[in-house]
DRENGUZA-57924 format. One line per field, with one value per residue: residue number from 1; x, y, z of N, C-alpha, C in turn. Coordinates in pm, whole numbers, plus 50000, padded with zeros to 5 digits. Layout:
pos c(NUM;...) $
n_xx c(X;...) $
n_yy c(Y;...) $
n_zz c(Z;...) $
ca_xx c(X;...) $
ca_yy c(Y;...) $
ca_zz c(Z;...) $
c_xx c(X;...) $
c_yy c(Y;...) $
c_zz c(Z;...) $
//
This chain:
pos c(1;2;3;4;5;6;7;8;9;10;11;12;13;14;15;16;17;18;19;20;21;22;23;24;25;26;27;28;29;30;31;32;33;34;35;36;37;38;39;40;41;42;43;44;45;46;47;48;49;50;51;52;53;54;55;56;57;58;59;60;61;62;63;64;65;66;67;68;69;70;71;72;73;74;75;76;77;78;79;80;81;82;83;84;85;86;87;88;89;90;91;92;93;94;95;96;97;98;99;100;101;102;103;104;105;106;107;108;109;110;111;112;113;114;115;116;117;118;119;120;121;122;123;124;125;126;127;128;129;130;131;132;133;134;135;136;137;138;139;140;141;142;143;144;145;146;147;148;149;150;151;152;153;154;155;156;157;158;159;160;161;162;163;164;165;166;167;168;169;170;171;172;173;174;175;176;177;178;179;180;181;182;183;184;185;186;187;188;189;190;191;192;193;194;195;196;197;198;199;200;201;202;203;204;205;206;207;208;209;210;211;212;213;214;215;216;217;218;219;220;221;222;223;224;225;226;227;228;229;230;231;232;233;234;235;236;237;238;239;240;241;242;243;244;245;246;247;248;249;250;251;252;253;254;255;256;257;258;259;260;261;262;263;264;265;266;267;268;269;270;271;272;273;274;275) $
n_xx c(44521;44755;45117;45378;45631;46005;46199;46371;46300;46425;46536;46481;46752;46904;46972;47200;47392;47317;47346;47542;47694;47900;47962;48155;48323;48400;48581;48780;48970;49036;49132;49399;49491;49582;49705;49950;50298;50283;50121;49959;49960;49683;49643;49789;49678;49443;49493;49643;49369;49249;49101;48992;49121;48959;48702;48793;48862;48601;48461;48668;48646;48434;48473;48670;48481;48344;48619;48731;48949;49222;49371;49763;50012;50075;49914;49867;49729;49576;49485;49220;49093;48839;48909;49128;48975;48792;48983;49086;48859;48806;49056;49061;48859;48913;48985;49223;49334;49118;49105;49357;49289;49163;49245;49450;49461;49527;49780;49857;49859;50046;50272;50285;50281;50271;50083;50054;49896;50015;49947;50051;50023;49906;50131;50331;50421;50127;49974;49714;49583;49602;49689;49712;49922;49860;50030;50191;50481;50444;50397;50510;50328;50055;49718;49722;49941;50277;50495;50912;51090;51362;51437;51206;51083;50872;50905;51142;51026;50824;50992;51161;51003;50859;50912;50877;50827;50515;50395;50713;50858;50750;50847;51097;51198;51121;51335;51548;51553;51525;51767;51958;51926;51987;52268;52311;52313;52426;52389;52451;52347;52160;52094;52342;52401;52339;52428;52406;52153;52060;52221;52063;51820;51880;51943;51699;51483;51639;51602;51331;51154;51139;51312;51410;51636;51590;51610;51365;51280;51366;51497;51265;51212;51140;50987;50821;50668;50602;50291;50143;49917;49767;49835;50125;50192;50261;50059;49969;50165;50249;50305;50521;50575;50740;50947;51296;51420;51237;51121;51262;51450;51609;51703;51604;51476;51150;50943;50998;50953;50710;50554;50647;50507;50260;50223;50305;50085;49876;49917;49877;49656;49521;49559;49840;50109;50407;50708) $
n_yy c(51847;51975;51891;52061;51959;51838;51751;51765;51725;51560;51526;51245;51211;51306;51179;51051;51245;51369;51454;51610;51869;52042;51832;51674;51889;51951;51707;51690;51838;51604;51443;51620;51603;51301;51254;51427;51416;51471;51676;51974;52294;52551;52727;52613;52378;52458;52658;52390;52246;52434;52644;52917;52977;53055;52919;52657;52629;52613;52385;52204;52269;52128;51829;51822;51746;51506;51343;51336;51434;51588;51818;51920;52009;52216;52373;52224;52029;51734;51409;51239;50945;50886;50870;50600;50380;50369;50327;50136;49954;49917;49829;49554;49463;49397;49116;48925;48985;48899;48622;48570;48649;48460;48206;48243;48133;47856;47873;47998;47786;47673;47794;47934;48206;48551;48703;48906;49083;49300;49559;49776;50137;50453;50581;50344;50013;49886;49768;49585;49385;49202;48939;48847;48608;48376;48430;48581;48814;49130;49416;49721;49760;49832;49816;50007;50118;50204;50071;50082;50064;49978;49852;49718;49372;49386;49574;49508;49314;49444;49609;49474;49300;49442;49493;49755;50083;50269;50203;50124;50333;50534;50438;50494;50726;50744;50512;50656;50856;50681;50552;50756;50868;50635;50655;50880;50823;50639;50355;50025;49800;49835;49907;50143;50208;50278;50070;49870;49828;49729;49442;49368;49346;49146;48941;48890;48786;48563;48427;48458;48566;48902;48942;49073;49095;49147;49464;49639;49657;49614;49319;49179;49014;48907;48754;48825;48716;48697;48759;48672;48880;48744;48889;48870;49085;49243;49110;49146;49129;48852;48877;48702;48720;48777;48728;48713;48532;48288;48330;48115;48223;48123;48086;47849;47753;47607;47839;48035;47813;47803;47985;48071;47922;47903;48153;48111;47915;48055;48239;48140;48063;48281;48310;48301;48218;48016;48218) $
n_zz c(49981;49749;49729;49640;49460;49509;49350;49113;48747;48501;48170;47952;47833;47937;48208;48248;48298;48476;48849;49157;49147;49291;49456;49259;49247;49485;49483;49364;49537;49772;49555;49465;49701;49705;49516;49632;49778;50035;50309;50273;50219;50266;50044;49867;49818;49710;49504;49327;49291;49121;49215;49457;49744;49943;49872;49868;50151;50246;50155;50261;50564;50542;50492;50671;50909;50827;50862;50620;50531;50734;50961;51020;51266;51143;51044;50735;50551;50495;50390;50593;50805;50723;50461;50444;50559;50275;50121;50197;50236;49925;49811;49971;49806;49568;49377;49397;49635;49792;49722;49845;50102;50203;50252;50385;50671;50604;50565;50792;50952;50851;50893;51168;51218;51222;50965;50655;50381;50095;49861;49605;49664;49628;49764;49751;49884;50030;50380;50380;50516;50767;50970;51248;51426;51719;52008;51907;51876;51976;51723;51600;51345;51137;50964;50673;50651;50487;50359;50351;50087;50116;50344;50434;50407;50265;50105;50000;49847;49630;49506;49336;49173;49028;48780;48459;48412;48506;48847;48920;48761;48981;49192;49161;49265;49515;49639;49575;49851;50037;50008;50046;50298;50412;50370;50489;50791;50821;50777;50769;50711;50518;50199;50006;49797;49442;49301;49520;49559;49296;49301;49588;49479;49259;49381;49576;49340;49257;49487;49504;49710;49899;50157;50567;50790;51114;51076;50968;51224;51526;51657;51507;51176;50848;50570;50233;49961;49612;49451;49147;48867;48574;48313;48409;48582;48916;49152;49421;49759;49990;50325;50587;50917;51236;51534;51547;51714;51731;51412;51148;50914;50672;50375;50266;50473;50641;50618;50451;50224;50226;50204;49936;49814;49897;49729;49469;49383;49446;49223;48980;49000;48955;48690;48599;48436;48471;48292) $
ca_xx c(44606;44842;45223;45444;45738;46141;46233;46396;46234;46540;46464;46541;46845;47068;46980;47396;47456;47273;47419;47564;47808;47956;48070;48220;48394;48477;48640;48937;49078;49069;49220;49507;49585;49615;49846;50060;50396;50296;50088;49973;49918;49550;49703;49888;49572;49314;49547;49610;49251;49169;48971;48981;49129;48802;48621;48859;48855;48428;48483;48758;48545;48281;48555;48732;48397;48361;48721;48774;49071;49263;49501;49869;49998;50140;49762;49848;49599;49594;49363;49232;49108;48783;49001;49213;48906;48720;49073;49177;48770;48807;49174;49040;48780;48982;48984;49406;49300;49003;49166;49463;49254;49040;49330;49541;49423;49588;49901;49877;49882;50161;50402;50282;50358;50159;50063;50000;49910;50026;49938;50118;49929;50017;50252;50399;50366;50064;49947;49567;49518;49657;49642;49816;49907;49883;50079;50298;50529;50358;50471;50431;50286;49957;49645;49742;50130;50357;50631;51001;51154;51477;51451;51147;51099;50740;50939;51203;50968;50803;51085;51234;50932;50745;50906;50932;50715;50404;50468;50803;50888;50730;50942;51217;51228;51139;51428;51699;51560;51602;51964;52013;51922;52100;52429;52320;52264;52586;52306;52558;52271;52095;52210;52310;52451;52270;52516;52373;52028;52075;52236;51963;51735;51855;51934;51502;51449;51656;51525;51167;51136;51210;51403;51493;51684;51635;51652;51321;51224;51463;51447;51204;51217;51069;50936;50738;50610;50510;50213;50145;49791;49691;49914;50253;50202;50264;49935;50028;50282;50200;50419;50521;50696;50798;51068;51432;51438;51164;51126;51368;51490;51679;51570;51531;51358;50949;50841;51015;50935;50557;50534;50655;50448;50182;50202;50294;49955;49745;49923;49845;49480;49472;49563;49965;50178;50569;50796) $
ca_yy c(51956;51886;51929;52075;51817;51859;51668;51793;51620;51565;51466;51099;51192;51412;51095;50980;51345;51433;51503;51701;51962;52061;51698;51674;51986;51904;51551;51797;51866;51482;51400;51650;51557;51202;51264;51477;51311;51511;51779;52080;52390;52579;52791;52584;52300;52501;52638;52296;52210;52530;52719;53024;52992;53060;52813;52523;52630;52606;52288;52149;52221;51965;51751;51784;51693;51356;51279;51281;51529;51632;51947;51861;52072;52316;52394;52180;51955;51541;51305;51167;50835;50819;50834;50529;50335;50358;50261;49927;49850;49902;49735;49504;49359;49302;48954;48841;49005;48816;48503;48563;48660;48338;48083;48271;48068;47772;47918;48046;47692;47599;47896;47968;48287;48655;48742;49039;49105;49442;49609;49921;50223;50591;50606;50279;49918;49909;49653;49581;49266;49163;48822;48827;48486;48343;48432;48659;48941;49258;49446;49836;49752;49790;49837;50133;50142;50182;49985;50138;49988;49893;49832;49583;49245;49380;49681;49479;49207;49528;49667;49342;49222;49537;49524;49821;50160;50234;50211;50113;50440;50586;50340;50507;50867;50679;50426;50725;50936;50635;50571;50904;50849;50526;50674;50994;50776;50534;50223;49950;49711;49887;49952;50259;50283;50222;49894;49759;49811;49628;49305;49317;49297;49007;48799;48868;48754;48463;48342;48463;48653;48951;48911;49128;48989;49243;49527;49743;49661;49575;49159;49112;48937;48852;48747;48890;48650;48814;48693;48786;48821;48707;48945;48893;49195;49219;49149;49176;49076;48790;48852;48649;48830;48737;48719;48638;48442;48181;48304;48045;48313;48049;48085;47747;47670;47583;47917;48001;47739;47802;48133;48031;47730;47955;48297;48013;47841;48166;48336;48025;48085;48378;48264;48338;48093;48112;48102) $
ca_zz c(49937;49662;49718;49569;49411;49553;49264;48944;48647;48392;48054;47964;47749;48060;48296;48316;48330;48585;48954;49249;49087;49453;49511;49208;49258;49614;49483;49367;49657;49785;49410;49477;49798;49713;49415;49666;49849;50166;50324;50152;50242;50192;49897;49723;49788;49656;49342;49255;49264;49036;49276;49521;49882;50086;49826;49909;50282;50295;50129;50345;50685;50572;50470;50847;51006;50779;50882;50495;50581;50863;51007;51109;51405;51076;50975;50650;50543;50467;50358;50679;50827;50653;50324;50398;50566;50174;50016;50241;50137;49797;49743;49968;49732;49458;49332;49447;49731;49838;49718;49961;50255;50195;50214;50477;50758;50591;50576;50925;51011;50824;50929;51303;51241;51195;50817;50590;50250;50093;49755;49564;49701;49558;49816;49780;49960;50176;50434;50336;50561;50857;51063;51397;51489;51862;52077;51828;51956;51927;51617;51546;51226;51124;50817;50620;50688;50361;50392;50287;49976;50093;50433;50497;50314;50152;50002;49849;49723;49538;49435;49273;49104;48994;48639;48420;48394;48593;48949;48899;48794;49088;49314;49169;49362;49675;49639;49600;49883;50115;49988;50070;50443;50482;50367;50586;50924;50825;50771;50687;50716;50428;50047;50009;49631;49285;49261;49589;49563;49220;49364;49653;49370;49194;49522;49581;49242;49237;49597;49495;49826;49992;50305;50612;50929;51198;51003;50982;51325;51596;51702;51406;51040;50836;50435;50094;49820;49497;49375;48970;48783;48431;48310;48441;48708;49051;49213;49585;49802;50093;50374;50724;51019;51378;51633;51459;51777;51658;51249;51005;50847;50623;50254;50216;50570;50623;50636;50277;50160;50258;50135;49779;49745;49852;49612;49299;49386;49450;49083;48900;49042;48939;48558;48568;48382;48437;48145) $
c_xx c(44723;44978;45346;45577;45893;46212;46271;46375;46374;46505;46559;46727;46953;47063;47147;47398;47403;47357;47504;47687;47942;48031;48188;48333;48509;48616;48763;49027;49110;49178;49359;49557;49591;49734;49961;50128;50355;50156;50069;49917;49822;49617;49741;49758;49490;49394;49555;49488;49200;49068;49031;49055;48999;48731;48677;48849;48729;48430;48554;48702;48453;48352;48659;48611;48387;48466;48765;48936;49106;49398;49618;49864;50073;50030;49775;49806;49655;49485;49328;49200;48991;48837;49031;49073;48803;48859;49090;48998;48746;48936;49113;48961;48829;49021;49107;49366;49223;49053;49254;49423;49199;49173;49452;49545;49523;49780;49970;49952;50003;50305;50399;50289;50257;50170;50019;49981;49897;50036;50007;50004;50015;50072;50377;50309;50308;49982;49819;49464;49620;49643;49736;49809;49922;49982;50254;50329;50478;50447;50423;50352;50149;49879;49700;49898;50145;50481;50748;51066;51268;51495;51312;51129;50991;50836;51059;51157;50913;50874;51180;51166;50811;50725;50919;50788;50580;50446;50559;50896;50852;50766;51074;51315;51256;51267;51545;51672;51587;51739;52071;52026;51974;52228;52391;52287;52378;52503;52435;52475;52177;52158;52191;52397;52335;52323;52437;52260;52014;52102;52173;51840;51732;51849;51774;51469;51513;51614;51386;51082;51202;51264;51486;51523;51710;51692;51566;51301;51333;51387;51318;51242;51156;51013;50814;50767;50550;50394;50174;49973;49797;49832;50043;50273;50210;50125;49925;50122;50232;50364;50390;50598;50679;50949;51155;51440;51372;51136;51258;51368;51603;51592;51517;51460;51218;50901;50827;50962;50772;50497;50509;50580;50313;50171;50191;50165;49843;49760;49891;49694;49431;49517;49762;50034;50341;50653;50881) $
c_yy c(51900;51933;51946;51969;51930;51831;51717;51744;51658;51491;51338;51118;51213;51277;51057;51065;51408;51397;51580;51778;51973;51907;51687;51784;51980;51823;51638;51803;51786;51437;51472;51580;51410;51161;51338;51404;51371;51579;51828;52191;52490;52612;52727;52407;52365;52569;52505;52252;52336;52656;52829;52941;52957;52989;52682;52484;52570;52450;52183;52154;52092;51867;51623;51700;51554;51271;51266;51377;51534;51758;51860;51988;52202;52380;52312;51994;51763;51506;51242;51006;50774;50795;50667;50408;50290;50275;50124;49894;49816;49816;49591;49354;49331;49147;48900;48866;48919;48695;48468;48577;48504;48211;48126;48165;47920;47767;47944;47927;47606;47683;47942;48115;48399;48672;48864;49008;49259;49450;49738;49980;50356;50595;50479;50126;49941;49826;49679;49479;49258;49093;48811;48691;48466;48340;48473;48794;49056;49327;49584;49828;49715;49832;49978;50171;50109;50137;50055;50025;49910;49788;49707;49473;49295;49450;49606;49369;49299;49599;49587;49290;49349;49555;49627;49924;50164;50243;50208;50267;50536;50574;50448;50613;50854;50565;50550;50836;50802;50595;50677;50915;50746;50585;50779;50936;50677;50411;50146;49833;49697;49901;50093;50362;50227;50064;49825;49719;49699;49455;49265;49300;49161;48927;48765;48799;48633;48380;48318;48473;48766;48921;49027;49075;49142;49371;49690;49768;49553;49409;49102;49101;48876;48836;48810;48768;48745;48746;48798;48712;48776;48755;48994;49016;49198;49246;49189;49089;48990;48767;48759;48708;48738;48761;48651;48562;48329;48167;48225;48127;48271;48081;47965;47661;47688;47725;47993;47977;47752;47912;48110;47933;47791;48108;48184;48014;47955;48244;48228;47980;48172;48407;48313;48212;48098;48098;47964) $
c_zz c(49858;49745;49674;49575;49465;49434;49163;48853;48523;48296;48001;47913;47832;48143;48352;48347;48456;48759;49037;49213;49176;49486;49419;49233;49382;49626;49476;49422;49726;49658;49438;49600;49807;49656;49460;49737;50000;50143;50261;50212;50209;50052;49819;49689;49649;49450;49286;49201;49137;49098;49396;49690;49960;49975;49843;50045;50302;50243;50244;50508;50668;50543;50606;50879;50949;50797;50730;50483;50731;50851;51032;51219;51274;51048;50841;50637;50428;50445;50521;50709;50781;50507;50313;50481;50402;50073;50060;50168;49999;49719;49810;49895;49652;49395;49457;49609;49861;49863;49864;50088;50275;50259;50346;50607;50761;50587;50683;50997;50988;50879;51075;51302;51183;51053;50735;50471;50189;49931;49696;49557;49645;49640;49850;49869;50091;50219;50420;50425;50633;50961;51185;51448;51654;51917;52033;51922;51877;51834;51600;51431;51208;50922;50790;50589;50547;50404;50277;50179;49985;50287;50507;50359;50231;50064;49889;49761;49627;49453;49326;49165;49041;48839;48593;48415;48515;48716;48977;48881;48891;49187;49326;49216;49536;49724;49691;49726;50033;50103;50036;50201;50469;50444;50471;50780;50926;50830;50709;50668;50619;50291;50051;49842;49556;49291;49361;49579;49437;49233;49458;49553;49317;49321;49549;49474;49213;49356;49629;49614;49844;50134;50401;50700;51027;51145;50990;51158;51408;51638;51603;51254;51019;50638;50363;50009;49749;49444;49243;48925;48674;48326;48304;48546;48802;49121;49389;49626;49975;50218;50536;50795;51143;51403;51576;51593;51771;51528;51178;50946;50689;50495;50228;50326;50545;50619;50464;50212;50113;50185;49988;49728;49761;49749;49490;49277;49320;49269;49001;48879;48954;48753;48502;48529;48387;48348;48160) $
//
């Protein structure tokens, strides 16, 4: 008995063009809510995306069940945890990336001390890799976390070395809305003008680290190296943390020192030349 074919026969020429309309359509409403700073509420989701309420909603159920979304406790809707599971694997592979995971080990051994490496994510510096060294003090900090601009060492190695345009200008909303909360909390430990953030800038740039001392996280500190591609760009940022009671927090002690000797190496790998 013959049977009948499932198969749509497409003629050689549509072949690229061919595929699932509905996904595409779907992607939409992932695409907005990636490009949003928050939450979003169905309505104002599904307008952005172009489409109907109850067509964003029927969408957004099969979305929940994949974990590719999630509810808050407002009913408004987030990217969820299969989202940021497809992004750490995809920044992950990236060349600098790879490189830096590959070589960490050696570093480990030279600094004692736990390690990260964090890339600019649309919302800013975000930890992509993370080596917990032996018998390190436990740290809230984990994969996925965006680190604040002024307040931990990744954010002001990104903020120092990002250069002009491009993310940079996207730094630069998130810079003045924490300025805004360190003068509104009395941070004296924090910059909280245009002038200061400026002179914590150059100080990163002439020590070729960020640096906080007990600052995001109570009894810890800790360093950012910039490493640069081909390019001159900020390819990621290799940081070390621990206990200000055992981290050299010194710019020019071993752990410093270690940091900078490794980002040089790894951007020099990675075809960067410095003037």
């Amino acid at each position: 008995m013959a049977h009948s074919s499932t198969i749509e026969m497409t003629p050689e020429g549509d072949k690229e063009r061919a595929g699932i309309q509905s996904v595409e359509v779907g992607f939409a409403l992932l695409d907005v809510l990636a490009q949003a700073p928050g939450p979003l509420m169905l309505r104002d989701l599904a307008s952005a995306a172009g489409m109907s309420a109850a067509k964003a909603h029927r969408y957004l159920v099969s979305f929940q069940r994949l974990s590719l979304v999630v509810q808050d406790a407002n009913t408004r809707y987030e990217l969820g945890p299969a989202t940021l599971r497809l992004g750490l694997a995809t920044l992950s592979r990236l060349d600098a990336v790879k490189l830096a995971r590959e070589r960490l080990p050696t570093l480990m051994d030279q600094t004692g001390h736990t390690l990260a490496l964090a890339v600019w994510g649309n919302r800013g510096p975000t930890l992509v890799h993370w080596q917990e060294a032996p018998m390190a003090m436990p740290v809230s900090l984990r994969l996925g976390d965006v680190m604040p601009l002024l307040s931990s060492a990744t954010g002001r190695c990104f903020a120092a070395f990002m250069g002009h345009g491009g993310a940079a200008d996207k730094a630069q909303p998130m810079i003045e809305a924490e300025l805004a909360l360190a003068r509104k909390l009395g941070r004296s430990d924090l910059p909280s003008t245009a002038a200061q953030v400026k002179a914590m800038n150059t100080e990163t740039r002439a020590q070729g680290l960020g640096r906080v001392v007990n600052v995001l996280l109570p009894g810890i500190s800790g360093f950012c190296a910039p490493v640069f591609d081909a390019d001159g760009h900020l390819a990621l940022g290799v940081v070390s943390l621990g206990s200000t009671a055992t981290l050299d927090t010194d710019w020019t002690g071993p752990v410093a020192q270690a940091l900078r000797g490794f980002a040089a190496q790894l951007s020099s790998d990675l075809g960067w030349t410095s003037a």
